[in-house]
C-alpha positions in Angstrom: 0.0 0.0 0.0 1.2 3.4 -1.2 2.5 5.9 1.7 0.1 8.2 0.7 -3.0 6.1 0.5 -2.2 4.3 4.1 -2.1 7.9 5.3 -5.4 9.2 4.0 -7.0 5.5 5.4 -5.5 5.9 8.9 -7.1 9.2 9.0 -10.6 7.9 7.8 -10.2 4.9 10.5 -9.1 7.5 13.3 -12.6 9.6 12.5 -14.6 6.6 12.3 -13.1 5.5 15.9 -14.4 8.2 18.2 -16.8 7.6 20.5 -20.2 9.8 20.5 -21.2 8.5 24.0 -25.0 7.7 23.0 -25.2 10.9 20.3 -25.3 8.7 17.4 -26.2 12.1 15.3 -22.3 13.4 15.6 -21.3 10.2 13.6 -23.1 11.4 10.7 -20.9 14.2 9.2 -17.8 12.0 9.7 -19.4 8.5 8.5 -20.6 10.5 5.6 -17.4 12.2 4.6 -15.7 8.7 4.8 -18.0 7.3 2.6 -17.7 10.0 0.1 -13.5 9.4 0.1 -13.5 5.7 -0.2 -16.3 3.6 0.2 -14.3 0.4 -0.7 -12.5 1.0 2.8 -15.3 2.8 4.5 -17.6 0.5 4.1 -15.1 -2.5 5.3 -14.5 -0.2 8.5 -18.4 -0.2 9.0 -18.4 -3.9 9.1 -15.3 -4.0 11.1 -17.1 -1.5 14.3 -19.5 -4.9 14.2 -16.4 -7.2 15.6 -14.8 -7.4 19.1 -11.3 -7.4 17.3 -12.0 -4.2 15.8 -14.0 -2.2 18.5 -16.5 -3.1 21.6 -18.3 0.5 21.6 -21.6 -0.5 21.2 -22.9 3.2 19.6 -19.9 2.7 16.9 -21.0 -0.5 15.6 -25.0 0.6 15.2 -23.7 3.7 13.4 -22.0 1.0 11.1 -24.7 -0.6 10.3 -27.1 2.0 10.1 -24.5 3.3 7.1 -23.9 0.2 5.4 -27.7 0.0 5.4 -28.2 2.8 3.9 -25.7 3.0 1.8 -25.7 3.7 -2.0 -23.6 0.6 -2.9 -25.5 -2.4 -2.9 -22.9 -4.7 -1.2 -23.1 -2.5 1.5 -26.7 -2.8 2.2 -26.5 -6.6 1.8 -24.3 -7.0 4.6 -26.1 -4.2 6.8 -29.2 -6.5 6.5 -27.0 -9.6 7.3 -25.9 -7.4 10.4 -29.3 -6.2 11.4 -30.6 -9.4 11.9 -27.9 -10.1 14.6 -28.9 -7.2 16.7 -31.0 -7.8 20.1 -34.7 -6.0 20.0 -33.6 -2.6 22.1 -30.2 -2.1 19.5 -32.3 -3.0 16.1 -34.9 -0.3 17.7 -32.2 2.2 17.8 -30.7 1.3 14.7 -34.3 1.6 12.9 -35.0 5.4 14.7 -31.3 6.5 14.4 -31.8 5.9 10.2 -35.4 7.4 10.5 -34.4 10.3 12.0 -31.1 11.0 10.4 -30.3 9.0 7.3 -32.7 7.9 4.7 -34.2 4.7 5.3 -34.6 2.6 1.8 -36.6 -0.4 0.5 -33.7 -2.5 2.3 -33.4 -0.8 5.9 -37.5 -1.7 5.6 -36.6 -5.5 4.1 -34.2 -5.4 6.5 -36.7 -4.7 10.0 -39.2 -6.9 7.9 -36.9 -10.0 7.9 -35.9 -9.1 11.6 -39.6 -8.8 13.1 -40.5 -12.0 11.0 -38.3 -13.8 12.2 -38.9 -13.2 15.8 -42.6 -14.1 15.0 -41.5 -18.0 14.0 -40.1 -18.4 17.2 -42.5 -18.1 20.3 -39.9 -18.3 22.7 -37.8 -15.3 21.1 -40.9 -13.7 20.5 -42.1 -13.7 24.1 -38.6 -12.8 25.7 -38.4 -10.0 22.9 -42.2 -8.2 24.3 -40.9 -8.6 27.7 -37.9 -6.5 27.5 -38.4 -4.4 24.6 -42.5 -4.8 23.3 -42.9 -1.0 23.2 -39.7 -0.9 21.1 -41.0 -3.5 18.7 -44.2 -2.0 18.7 -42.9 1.3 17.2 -40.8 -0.9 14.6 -43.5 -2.5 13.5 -45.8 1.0 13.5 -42.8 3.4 11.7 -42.1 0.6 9.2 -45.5 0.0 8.1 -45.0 -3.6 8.8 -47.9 -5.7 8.9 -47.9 -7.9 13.0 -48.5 -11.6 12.8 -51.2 -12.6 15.0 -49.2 -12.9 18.3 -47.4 -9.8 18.0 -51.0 -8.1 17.1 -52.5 -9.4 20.3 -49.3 -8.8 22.5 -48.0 -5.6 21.2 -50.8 -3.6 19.5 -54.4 -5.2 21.9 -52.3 -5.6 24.9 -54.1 -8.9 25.4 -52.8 -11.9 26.4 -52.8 -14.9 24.0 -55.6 -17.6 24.8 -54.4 -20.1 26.7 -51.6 -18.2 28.3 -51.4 -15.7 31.4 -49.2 -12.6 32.2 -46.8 -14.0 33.7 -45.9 -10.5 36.0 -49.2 -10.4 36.8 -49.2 -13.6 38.5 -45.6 -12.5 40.0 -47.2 -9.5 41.2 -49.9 -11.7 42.9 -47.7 -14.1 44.2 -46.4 -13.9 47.7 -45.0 -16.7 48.4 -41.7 -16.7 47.9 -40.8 -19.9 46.9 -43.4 -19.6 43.7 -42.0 -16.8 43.4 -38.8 -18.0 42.8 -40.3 -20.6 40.7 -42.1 -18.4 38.5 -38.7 -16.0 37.9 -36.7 -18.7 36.7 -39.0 -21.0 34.6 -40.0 -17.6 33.0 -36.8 -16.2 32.9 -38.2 -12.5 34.1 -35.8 -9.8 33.8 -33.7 -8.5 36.9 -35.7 -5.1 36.5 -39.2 -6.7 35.4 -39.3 -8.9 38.8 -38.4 -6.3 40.9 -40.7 -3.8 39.9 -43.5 -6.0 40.7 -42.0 -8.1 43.9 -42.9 -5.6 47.2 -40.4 -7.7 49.1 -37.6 -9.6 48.4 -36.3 -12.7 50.6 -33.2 -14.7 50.0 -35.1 -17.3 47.9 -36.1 -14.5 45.1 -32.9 -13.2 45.2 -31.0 -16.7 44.5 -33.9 -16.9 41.5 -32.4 -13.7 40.1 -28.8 -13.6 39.8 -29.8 -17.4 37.9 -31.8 -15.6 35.4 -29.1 -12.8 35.0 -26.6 -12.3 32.6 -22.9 -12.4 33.4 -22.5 -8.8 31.8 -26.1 -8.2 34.0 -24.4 -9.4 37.1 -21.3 -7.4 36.9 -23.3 -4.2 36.3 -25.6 -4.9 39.3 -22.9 -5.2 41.5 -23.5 -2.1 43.2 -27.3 -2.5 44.2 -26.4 -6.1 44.9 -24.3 -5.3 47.9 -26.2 -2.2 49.0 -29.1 -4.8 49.7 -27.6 -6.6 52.2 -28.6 -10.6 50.6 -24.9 -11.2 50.6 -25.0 -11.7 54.2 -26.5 -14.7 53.6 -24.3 -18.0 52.0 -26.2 -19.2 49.8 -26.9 -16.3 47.7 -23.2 -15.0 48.2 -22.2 -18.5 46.9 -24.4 -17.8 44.1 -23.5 -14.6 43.2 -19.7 -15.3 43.8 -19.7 -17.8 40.7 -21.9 -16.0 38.4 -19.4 -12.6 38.9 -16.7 -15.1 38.1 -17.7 -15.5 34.7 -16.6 -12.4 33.8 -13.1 -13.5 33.1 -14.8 -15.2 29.8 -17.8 -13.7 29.2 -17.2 -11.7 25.5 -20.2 -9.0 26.7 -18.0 -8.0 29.7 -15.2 -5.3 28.8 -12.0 -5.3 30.6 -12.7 -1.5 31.2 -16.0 -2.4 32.9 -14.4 -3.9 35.3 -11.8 -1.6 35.9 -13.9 1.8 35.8 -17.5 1.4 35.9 -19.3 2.5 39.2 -21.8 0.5 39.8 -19.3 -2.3 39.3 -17.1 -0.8 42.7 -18.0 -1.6 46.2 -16.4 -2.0 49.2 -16.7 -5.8 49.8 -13.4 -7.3 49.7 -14.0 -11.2 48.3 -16.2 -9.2 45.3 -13.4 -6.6 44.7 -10.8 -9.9 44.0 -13.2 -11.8 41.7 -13.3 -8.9 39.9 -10.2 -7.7 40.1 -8.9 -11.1 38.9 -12.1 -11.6 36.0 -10.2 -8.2 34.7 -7.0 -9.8 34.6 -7.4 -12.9 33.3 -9.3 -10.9 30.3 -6.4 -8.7 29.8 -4.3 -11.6 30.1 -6.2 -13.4 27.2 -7.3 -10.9 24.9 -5.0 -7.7 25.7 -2.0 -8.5 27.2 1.3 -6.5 25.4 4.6 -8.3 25.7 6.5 -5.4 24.3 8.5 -2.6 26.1 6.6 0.4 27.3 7.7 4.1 28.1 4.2 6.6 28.8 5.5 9.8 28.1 3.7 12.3 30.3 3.9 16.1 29.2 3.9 18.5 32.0 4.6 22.0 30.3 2.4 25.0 30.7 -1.1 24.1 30.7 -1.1 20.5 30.2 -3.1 19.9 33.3 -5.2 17.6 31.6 -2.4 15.1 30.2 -1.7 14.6 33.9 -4.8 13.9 35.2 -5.4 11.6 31.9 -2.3 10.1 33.1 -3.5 9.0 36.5 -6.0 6.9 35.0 -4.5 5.2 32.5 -0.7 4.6 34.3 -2.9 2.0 36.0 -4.6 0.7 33.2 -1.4 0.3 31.7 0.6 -1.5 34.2 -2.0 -3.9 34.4 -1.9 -5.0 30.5 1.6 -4.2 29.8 3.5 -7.7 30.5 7.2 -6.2 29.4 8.7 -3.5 31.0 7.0 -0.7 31.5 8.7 2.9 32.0 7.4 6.2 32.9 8.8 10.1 32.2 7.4 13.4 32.6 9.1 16.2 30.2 8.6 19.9 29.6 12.0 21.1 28.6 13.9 18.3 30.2 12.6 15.2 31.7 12.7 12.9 35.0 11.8 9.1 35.0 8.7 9.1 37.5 8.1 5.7 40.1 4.7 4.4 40.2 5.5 1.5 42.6 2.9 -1.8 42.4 1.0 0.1 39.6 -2.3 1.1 41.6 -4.3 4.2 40.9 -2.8 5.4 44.2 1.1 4.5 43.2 0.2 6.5 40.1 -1.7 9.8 42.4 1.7 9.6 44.4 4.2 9.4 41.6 2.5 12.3 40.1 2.0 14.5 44.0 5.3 16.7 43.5 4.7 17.2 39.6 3.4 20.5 38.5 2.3 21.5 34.5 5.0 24.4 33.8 7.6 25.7 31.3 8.0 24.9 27.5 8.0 21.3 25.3 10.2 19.6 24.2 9.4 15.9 23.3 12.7 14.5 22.0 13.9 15.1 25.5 11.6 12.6 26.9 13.3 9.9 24.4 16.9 11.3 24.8 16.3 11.2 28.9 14.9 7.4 28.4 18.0 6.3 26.0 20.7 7.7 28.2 19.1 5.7 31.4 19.3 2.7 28.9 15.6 1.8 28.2 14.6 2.3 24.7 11.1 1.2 24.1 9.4 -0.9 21.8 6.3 1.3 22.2 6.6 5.0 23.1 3.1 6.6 24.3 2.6 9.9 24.3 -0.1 12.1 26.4 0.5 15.9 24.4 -0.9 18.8 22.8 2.5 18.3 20.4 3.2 21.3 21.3 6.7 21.2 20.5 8.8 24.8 21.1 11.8 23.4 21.8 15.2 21.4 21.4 16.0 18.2 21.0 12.9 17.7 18.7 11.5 14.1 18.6 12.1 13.1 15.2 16.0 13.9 15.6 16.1 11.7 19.1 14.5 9.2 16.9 17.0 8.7 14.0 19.5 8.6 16.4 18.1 5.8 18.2 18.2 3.8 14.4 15.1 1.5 16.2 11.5 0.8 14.9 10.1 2.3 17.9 5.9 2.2 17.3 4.7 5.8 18.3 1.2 6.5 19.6 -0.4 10.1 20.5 -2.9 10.2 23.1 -3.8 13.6 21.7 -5.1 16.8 24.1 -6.6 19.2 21.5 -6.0 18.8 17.6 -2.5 19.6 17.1 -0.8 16.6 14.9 2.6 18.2 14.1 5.0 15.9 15.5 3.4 12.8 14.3 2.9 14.1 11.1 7.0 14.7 11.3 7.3 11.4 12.2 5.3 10.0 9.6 7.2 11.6 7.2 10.5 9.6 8.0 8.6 6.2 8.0 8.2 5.9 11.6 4.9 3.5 12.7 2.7 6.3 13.9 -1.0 6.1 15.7 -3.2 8.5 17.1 -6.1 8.6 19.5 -8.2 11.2 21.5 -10.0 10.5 24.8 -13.5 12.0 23.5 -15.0 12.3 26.8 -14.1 14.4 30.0 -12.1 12.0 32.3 -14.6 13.2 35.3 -17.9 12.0 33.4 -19.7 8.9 33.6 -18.7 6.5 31.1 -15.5 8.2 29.8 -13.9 4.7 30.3 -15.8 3.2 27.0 -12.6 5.0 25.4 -10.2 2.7 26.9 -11.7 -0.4 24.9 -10.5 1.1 21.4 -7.5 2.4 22.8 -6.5 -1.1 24.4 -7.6 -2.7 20.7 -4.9 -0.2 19.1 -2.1 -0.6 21.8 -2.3 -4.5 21.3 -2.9 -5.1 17.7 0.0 -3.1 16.2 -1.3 0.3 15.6 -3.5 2.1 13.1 -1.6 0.7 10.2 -2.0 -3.1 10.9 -5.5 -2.8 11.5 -6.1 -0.4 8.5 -4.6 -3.8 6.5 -6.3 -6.2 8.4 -9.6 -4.2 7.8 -8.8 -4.3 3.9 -8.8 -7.8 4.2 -12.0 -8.4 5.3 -14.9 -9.5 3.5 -18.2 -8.1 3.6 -21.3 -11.1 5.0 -23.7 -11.9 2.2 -27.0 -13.5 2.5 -27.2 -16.9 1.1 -29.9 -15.7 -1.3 -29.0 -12.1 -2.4 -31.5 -9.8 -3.1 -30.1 -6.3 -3.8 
């Protein structure tokens, strides 16, 4: 692949990357303007938000299918309805609104919700788990899409009745107070975590063991929280329980490894919880993550970078835990000092950092030059910078002098690309990412999973080659 062509794809790969934290909208200009450059890689990098290896934001991978969808190349639409049909109810809902509202939905986004909702119908079971959790959501599918209800899903969805023959099942819950039937009732059902409590007034030990059966792993882990707040972990039984299903986490493909490491209502103060999941969230890192290469995190502190060192609190630790080569860390303005962050906890890192103040000017070859002379050249340099670079040594010039392949990558504060595009320029391996969330909001942390994807598969231009390999699903009967 030409120089010039792997550049202008890395930079359509980095815009397609960003997180928009639920606003969907804010990937249209870009997903658009990617489709306009080159929609024989675009539309590969739409398919490849749908897979773990790729990317685990869930927003990003609706927005790819949503554009292959509705797409003007009919290859791309073919595999957006292969990808539709994969979605659960709730994610094909938003998928269906998100083109209604700000794409334009074709005959195949409306084969493609036809086929979906059809296929739900055949099978009762799906059918009934889907109205449970999501009937108003099908309900509006159904009513934007002009599509037609079977019988079921008229009674269920549209008459609100129940089916002969059959009864409502949280009705009966409701009704129900004993808690053994209950129980019963919760698990033959399967009734959702947030269905059965909303109807059971009080719940013993018995209903309790009857939900964490019925929840999912990813489910579990997020309920964490409320789970200990209620107290039922006093009692064995349901601890026991709820010990094993928390363990799953370590191989659960749902559960992210910065879930476990950020999330809130995964924290608590129980000891015996905090190791399962503290070991679930290495023993994923250890099997999907893990970097055996040499690390230095290079930490600008010059005037006004407050941010990169607050950004470098949180991810130090997330670092130490992947990296399973050496790991180094240096703070620069104008010269540089290596910084100890002991065992590698968020606390090692809030001390390392204590005496470290965001003054003078920037120099980022320094940072290099300072590594080199205390003998540690890296086989992955990470940078968190404005690339503000104002003075001597410059980066680039440490670099030839080191005559290494050293992989760069730019955690980037503001839009300033200078010194990787310098880099670039001399063949250096060169990636680029942007936190696109304020470290101090809820769910910043969904960042890490694309950045820990980057860090471990080689860098923006492996994955822009692996990406051009891919092939795009078909149907087995292709109707385009």
């Amino acid at each position: 692949m030409e120089k010039q062509e792997l550049s202008a794809k890395k930079e359509l790969l980095k815009s397609l990357m960003k997180c928009p934290h639920r606003k969907l909208e804010e990937t249209v200009p870009v997903f658009r303007t990617a489709l306009d450059k080159d929609p024989l890689f675009s539309g590969k990098c739409f398919y490849a938000l749908t897979l773990e290896e790729f990317n685990t934001i869930r927003d990003l991978e609706e927005s790819g299918i949503s554009f292959l969808l509705t797409s003007p190349y009919p290859e791309h639409r073919e595999a957006g309805r292969v990808l539709f049909q994969g979605l659960e109810p709730y994610r094909a809902y938003r998928v269906s609104t998100f083109i209604r509202s700000h794409l334009h939905p074709n005959r195949q986004v409306k084969g493609a919700i036809v086929d979906y909702l059809r296929t739900i119908e055949k099978n009762q079971k799906r059918f009934d788990g889907a109205s449970k959790v999501a009937g108003n959501k099908l309900h509006k599918m159904y009513e934007f899409y002009h599509v037609k209800p079977g019988t079921r899903a008229q009674e269920v969805l549209f008459d609100r009745q129940t089916p002969e023959n059959e009864v409502d099942i949280l009705e009966v819950l409701r009704s129900t107070e004993d808690p053994a039937e209950q129980a019963e009732l919760i698990v033959i059902n399967k009734i959702p975590y947030r269905q059965a409590t909303s109807v059971v007034k009080n719940i013993t030990p018995a209903v309790w063991v009857a939900l964490i059966e019925v929840m999912s792993v990813s489910e579990a882990v997020n309920a964490r929280a409320s789970v200990e707040a209620s107290g039922i972990l006093n009692d064995p039984a349901v601890r026991n329980i709820y010990e094993n299903k928390l363990a799953l986490a370590a191989s659960d493909k749902n559960v992210a490894v910065s879930t476990l490491g950020e999330r809130k209502s995964v924290k608590g103060k129980d000891e015996r919880l905090n190791k399962i999941i503290k070991d679930a969230e290495q023993t994923k890192i250890d099997t999907t993550i893990g970097i055996t290469d040499s690390v230095l995190l290079a930490v600008d502190v010059s005037g006004s970078m407050h941010n990169a060192i607050e950004l470098a609190k949180r991810i130090g630790p997330y670092l130490a835990s992947v990296c399973k080569g050496d790991l180094e860390l240096v703070c620069f303005n104008d010269s540089a000092v290596m910084v100890d962050f002991g065992k590698g906890t968020l606390e090692d890192f809030r001390r390392g950092f204590a005496l470290i103040k965001a003054d003078g000017s920037t120099s980022l070859g320094v940072a290099l030059k300072h590594s080199v002379r205390n003998n540690f050249i890296p086989d992955v340099m990470i940078f968190i910078t404005d690339q503000g670079e104002n003075r001597a040594p410059l980066l680039v010039d440490e670099y030839k002098k080191t005559g290494s392949g050293i992989r760069f990558i730019f955690i980037n504060i503001g839009n300033n690309n200078q010194v990787a595009a310098q880099l670039e320029n001399i063949g250096a391996d060169v990636s680029e990412f942007s936190f696109t969330a304020d470290i101090d909001s809820r769910g910043w942390y969904v960042d890490m999973n694309n950045f820990a994807s980057l860090l471990s598969k080689g860098g923006y231009a492996d994955t822009v080659q692996r990406i051009m390999d891919l092939k795009l699903p078909k149907r087995n009967l292709v109707k385009v």
